[in-house]
C-alpha positions as CSV (number, residue, x, y, z in Angstrom):
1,X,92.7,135.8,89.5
2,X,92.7,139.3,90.0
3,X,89.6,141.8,89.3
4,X,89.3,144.4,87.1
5,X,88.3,147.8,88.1
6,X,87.1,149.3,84.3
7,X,84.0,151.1,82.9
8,X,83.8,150.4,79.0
9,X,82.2,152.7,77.0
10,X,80.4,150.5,74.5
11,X,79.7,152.3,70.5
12,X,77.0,150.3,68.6
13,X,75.7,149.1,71.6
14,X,72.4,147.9,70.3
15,X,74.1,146.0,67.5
16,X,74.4,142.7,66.3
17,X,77.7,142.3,67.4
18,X,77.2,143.4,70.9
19,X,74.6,140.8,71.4
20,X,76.4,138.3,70.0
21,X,79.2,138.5,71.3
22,X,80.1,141.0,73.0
23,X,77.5,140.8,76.2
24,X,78.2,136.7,76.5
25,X,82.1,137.4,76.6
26,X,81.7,139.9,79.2
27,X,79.6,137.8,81.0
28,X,81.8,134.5,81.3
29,X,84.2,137.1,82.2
30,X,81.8,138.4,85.3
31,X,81.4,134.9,85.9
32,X,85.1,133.8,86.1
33,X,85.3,136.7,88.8
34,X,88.0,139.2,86.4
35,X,84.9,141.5,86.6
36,X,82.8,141.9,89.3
37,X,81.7,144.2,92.1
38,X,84.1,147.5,90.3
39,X,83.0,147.1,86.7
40,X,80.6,149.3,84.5
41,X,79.2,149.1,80.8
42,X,77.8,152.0,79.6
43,X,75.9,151.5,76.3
44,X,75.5,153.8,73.4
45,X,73.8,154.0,70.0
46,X,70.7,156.4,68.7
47,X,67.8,154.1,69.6
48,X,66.0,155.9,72.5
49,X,66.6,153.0,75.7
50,X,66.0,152.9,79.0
51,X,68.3,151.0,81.4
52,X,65.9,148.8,81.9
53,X,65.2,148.1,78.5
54,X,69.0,147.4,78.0
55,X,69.4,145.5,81.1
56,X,66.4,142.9,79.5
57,X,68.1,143.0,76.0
58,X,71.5,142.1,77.3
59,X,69.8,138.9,79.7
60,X,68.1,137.8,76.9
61,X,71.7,138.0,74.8
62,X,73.2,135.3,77.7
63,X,70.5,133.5,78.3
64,X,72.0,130.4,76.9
65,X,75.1,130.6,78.9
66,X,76.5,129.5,82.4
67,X,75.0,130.5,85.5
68,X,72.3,130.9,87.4
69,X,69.6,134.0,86.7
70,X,70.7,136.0,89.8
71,X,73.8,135.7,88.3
72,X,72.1,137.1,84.7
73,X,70.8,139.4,86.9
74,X,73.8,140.4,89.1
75,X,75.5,141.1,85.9
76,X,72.7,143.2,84.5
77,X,72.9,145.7,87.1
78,X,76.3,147.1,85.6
79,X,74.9,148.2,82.7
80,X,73.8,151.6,81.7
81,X,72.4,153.0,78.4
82,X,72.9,156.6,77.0
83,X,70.7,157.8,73.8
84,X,74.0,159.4,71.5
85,X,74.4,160.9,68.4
86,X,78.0,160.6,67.5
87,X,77.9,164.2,65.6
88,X,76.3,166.0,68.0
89,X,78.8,167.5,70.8
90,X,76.4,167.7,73.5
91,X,75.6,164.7,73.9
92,X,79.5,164.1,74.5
93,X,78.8,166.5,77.2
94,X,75.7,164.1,78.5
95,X,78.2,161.4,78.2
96,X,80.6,162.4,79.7
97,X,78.8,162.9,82.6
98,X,77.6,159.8,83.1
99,X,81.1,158.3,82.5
100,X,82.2,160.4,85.6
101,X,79.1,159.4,87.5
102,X,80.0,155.9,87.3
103,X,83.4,156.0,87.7
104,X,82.7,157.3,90.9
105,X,79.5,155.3,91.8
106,X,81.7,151.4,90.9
107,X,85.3,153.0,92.1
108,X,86.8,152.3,88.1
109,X,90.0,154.4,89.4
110,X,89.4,156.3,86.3
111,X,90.0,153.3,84.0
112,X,88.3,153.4,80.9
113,X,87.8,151.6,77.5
114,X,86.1,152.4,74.8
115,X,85.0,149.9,72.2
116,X,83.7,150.3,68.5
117,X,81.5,148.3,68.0
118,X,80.5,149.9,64.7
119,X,81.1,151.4,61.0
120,X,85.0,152.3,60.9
121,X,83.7,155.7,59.1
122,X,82.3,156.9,62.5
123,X,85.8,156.1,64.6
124,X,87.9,159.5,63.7
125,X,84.8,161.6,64.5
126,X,84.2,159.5,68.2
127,X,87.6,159.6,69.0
128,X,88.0,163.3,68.0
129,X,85.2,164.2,70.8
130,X,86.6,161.7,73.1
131,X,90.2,163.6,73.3
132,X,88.3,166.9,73.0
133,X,85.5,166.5,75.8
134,X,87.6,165.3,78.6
135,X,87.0,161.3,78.1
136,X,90.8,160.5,78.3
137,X,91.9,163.3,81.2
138,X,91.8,160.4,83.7
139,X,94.2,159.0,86.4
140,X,93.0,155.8,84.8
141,X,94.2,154.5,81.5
142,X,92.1,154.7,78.7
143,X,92.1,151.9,76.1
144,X,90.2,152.0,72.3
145,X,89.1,148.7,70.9
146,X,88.1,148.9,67.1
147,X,86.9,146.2,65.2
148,X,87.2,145.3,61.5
149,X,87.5,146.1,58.7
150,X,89.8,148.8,58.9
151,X,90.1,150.0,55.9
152,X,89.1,148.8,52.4
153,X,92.4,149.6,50.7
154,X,95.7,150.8,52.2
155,X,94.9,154.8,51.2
156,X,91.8,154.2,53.3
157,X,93.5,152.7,56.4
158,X,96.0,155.0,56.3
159,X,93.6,158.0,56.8
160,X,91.4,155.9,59.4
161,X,94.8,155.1,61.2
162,X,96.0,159.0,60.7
163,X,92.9,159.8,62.9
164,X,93.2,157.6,65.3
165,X,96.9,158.4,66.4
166,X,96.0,162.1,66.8
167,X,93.8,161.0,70.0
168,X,95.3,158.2,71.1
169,X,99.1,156.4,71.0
170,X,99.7,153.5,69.0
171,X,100.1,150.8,72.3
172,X,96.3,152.2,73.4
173,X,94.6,151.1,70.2
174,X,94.1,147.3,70.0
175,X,92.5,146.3,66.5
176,X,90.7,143.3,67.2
177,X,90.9,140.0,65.0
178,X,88.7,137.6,66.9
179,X,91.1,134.5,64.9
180,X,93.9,136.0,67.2
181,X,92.1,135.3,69.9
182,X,91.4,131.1,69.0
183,X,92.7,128.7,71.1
184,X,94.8,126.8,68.7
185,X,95.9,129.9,66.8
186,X,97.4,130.7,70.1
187,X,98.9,127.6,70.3
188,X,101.0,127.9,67.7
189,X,103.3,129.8,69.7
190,X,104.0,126.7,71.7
191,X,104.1,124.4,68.9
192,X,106.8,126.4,67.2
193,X,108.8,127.6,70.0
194,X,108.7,124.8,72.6
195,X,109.7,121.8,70.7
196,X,112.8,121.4,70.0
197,X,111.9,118.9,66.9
198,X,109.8,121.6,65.7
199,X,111.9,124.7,66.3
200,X,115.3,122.8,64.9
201,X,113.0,121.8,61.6
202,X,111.0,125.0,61.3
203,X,112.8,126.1,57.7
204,X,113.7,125.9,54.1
205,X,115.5,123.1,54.6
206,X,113.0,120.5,55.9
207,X,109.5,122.1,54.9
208,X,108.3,121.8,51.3
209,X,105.2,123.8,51.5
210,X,102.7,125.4,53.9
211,X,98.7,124.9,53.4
212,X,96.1,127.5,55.1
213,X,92.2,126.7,54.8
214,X,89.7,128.5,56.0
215,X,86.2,127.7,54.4
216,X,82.5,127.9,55.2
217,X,79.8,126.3,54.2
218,X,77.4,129.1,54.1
219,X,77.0,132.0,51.8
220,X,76.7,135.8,52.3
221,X,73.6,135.3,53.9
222,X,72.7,139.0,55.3
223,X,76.4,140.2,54.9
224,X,75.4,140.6,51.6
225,X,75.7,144.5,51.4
226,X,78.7,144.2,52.9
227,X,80.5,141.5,51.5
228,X,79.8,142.2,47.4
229,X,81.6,145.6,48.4
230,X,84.4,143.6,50.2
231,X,84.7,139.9,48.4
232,X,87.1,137.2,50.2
233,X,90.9,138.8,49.5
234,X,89.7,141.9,51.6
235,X,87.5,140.1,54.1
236,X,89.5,137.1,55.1
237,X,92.8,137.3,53.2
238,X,94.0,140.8,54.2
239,X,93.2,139.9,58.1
240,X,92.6,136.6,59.2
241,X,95.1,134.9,56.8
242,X,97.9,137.1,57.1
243,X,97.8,137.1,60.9
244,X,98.1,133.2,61.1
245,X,100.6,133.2,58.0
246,X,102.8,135.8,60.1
247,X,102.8,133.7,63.2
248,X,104.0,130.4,61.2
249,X,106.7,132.3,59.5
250,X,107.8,134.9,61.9
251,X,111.5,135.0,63.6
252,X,111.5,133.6,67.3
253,X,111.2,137.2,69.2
254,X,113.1,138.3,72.0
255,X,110.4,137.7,74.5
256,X,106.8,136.7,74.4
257,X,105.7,140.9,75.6
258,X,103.5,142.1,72.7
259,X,105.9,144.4,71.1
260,X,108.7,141.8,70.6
261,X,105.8,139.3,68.7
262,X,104.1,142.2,66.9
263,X,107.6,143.3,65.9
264,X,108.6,139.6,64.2
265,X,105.0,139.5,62.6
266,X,105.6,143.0,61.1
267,X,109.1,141.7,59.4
268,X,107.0,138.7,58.0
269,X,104.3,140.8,56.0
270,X,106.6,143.2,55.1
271,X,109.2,140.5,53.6
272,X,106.4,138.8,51.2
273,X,107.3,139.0,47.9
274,X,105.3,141.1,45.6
275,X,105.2,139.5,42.3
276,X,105.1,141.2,39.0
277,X,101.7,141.5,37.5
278,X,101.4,138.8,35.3
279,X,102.8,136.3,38.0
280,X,100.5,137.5,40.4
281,X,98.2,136.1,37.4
282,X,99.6,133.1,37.7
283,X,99.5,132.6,41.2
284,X,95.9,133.5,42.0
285,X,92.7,132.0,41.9
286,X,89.3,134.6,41.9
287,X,86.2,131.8,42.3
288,X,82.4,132.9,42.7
289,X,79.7,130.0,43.6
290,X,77.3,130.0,41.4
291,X,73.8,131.5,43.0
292,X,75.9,134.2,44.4
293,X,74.4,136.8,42.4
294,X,70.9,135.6,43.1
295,X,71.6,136.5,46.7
296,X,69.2,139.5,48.3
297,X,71.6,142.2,48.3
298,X,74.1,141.8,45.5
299,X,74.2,142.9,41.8
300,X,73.3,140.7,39.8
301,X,76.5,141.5,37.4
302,X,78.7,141.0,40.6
303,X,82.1,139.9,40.2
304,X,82.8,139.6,43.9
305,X,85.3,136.7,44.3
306,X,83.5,134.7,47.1
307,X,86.6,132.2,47.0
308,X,90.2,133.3,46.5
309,X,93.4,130.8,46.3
310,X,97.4,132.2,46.3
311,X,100.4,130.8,46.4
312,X,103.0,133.4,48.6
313,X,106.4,133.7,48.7
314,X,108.0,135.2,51.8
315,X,111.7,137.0,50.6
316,X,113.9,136.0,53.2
317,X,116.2,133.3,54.4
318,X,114.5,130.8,56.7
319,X,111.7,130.4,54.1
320,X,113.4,130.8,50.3
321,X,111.9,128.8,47.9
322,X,108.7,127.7,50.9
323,X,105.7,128.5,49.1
324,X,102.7,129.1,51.4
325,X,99.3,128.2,49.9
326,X,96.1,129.6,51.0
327,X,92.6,129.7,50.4
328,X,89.1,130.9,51.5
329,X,86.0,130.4,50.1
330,X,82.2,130.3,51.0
331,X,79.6,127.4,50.0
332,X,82.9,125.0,50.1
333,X,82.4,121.4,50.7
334,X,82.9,121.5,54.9
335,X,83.3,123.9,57.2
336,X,87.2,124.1,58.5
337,X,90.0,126.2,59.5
338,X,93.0,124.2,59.1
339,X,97.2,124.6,58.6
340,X,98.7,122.3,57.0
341,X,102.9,121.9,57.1
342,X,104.4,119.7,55.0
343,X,107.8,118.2,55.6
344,X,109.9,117.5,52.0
345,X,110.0,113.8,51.9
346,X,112.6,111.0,52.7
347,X,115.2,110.6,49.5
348,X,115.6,106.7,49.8
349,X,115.8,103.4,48.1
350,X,115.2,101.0,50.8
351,X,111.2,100.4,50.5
352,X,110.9,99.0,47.0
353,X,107.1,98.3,47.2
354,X,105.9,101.7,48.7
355,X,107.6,105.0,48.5
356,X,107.1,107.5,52.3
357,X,104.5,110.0,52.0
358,X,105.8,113.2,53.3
359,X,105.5,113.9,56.9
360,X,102.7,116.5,57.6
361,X,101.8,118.9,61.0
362,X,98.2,119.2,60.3
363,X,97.0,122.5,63.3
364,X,93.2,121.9,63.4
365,X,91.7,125.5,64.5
366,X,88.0,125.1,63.9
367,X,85.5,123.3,64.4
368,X,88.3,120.6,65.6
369,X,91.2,121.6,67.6
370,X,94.2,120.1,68.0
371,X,97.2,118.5,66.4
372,X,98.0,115.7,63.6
373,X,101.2,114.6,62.8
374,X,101.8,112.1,59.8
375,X,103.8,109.4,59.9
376,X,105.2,106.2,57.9
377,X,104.9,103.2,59.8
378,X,105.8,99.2,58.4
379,X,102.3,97.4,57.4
380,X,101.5,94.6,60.0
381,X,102.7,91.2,58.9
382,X,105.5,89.3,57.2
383,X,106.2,92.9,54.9
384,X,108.3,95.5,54.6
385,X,105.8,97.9,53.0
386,X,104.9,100.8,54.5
387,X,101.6,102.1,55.9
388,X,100.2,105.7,56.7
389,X,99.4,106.2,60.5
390,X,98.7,109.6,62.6
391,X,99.9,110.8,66.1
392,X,96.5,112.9,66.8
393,X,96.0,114.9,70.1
394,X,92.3,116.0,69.4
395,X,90.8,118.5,72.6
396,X,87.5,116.7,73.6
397,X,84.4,118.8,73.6
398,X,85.1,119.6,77.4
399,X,88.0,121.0,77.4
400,X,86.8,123.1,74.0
401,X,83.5,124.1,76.1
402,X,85.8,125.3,79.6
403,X,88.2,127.2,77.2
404,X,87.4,130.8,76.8
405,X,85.9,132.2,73.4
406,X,87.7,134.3,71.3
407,X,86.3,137.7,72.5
408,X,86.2,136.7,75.9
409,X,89.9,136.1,76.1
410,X,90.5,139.0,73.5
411,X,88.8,141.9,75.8
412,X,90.4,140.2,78.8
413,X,93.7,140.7,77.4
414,X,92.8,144.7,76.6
415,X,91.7,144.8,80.5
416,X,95.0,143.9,81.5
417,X,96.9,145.8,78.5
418,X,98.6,143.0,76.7
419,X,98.2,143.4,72.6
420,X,100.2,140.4,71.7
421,X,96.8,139.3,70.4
422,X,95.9,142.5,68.8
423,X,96.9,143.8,65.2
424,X,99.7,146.5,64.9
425,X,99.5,149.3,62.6
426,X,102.8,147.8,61.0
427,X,101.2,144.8,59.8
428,X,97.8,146.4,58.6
429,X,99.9,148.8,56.6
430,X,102.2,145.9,55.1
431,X,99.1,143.7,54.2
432,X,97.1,146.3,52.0
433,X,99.8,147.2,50.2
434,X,100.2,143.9,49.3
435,X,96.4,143.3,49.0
436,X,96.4,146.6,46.5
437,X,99.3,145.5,44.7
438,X,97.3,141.6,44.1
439,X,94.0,143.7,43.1
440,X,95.9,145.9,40.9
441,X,97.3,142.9,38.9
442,X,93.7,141.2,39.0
443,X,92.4,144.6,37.5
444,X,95.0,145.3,34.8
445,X,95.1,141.6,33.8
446,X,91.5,141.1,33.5
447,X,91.6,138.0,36.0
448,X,89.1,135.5,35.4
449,X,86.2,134.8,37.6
450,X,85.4,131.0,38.1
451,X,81.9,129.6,38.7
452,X,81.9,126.5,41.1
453,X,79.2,124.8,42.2
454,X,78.0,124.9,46.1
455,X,79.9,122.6,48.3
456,X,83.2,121.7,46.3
457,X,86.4,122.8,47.2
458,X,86.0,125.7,45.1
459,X,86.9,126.3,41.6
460,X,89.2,123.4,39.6
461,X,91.6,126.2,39.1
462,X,92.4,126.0,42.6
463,X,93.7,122.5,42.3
464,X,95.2,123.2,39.0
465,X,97.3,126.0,41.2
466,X,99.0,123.1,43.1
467,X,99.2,120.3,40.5
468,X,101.4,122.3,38.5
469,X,103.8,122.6,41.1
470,X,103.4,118.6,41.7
471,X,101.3,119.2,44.5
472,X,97.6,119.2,46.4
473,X,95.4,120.2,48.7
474,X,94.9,118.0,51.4
């Protein structure tokens, strides 16, 4: 375990997010020793703070986790807090001298990262000034973290990204996806890659079908604004969905560096199939629970899907004629984050009283991690009939409490440089064009919006999207 010498330059320091999870991740980080005596964060928003006043707000934002309070407090003492209006230049100037200050006062050896933890619509004009003023003449490197959404459509992303790389290259700018940075997400990668029963089976030929859940039990709740501008295909879909899609589909890459595994997860989003219209018709669900539009916040003549199902096609060899299922929806029956791959089943004759159920790899994500493997098994007793049973390796609630939180392992690996869990522009780029093309078709073709009921499994047309193909959800 090696320290990191690094000043972060925190936008929308006084934000939700920040408190969240931003201040505890840093601080398991402080804890764990990767930042220590040669660290600095230095906060920014418009609200008019002392250091003192932030130093309080961020112990109160970690007052739940490990440690002692000298340690609360140790960690405190890093931060700083600068008043800043993004459109005002001077206070770049102000800022700029306080970066420099600290840099010299905590020995950073000009390191520097600067994180966005706000509205995507401010990032080209921070990152404008940040080139401009000086921020990213350093010996150091200089590293931008942005959160999402980026973008609501690709024409959108495009400009926000067209901004960006005037300022800063490509392998600087880590786009954050805080489901990149899960502990079983990550583990699919070992899964896939180091088993040879799994890497020899991984294809056409011995997978029928993948499954992807992710649902919630909650509504909007004070996303509202946000989310009836946004609905699930561009809040979960586009990101979160994609990203673990690519990883179960993607070519073995050269080497496990960021650029070969971003590379192979480009060639996935770019190789799904775009329908034409009326099949993307066909193979879409649009769902809305019912007291959606009573929620604070949204129109009442919203038709903001809340709850999207698809099946996908991916267009090249290892995975012709493997449909991928997916789904997301809020107010669903339980709370999960699940894959789902499903082996085709045994052709035989041999068990006349039972036929095999198909083998399935269940990947349990959230709030249950670990594996499940399906099996058929002979019924105890004078019988030859068979018998589900399960191979499960479950991580106990230790091991799940020791291992690091998404954003605490996510801005650890933009300490150290490695974007293997960060989102290239290649795949943003390939997933709204095929988001646009989906919302295009649901436009044109006048897709319907189904009412279910809070806490179902969404909208009968969702099962109705499997049965025909002689399927379910499991």
């Amino acid at each position: 375990m090696s320290e990191h010498h690094t000043l972060i330059v925190l936008f929308g320091a006084t934000g939700d997010l920040a408190s969240r999870k931003l201040y505890p991740a840093l601080y398991n980080l402080f804890l764990k020793g990767y930042l220590n005596k040669h660290f600095a964060i230095l906060g920014t928003a418009r609200r008019q703070w002392s250091d003192s006043y932030f130093r309080e707000k961020v112990v109160e934002s970690i007052s739940k986790e490990a440690g002692s309070q000298e340690d609360r407090k140790a960690f405190s003492e890093h931060f700083f807090y600068q008043s800043h209006d993004i459109h005002d230049e001077s206070h770049y100037t102000i800022l700029k001298s306080k970066v420099d200050q600290l840099d010299q006062q905590f020995s950073l050896a000009g390191n520097r990262l600067f994180y966005m933890a706000m509205a995507p619509e401010h990032f080209g004009t921070i990152t404008y000034y940040l080139d401009h003023m000086g921020f990213t003449e350093t010996s150091g490197y200089t590293r931008l973290i942005i959160e999402k959404p980026f973008g609501h459509d690709f024409a959108s992303a495009k400009e926000l990204n067209d901004q960006l790389a005037l300022h800063f290259d490509e392998e600087e700018i880590f786009r954050i996806d805080h489901y990149l940075g899960k502990e079983m997400i990550q583990n699919i990668f070992s899964v896939r890659f180091a088993n040879s029963i799994f890497t020899s089976l991984w294809n056409h030929h011995y997978i029928d079908h993948f499954q992807i859940t992710l649902s919630e039990k909650i509504g909007v709740e004070e996303r509202a604004g946000y989310y009836d501008k946004s609905g699930a295909l561009r809040d979960m879909v586009q990101n979160h969905i994609f990203q673990i899609l690519s990883l179960l589909a993607m070519e073995v890459p050269n080497s496990l560096s960021g650029q070969d595994i971003r590379a192979e997860k480009v060639k996935v989003l770019n190789a799904l199939k775009l329908p034409s219209p009326e099949d993307f018709l066909k193979n879409t669900v649009r769902g809305q629970y019912e007291d959606y539009r009573k929620e604070q916040g949204v129109d009442e003549n919203s038709q903001t899907e809340t709850f999207v199902a698809a099946k996908l096609a991916i267009n090249n060899f290892r995975w012709a004629g493997v449909p991928f299922y997916v789904r997301t929806g809020k107010k669903m029956a339980q709370k999960e984050t699940t894959i789902h791959v499903v082996f085709k089943n045994v052709e035989s004759n041999l068990f006349s009283q039972s036929q095999p159920v198909p083998n399935v790899l269940t990947i349990h994500i959230s709030p249950y991690e670990g594996f499940t493997l399906r099996l058929n098994t002979k019924e105890e007793g004078q019988s030859t009939k068979l018998e589900e049973s399960s191979l499960s390796s479950m991580h106990p609630d230790q091991v799940k409490t020791a291992s690091p939180e998404a954003y605490e392992r996510l801005i650890h690996d933009a300490l150290i440089g490695d974007n293997t869990n960060f989102t290239h522009w290649g795949e943003v780029r390939a997933s709204w064009l095929y988001i646009d093309a989906l919302l295009e078709a649901w436009k044109k073709g006048n897709a319907p919006l189904y009412l279910y009921k809070d806490f179902v499994d969404g909208p009968k047309a969702s099962q109705d999207l499997l049965k025909k193909d002689g399927r379910y959800w499991l």
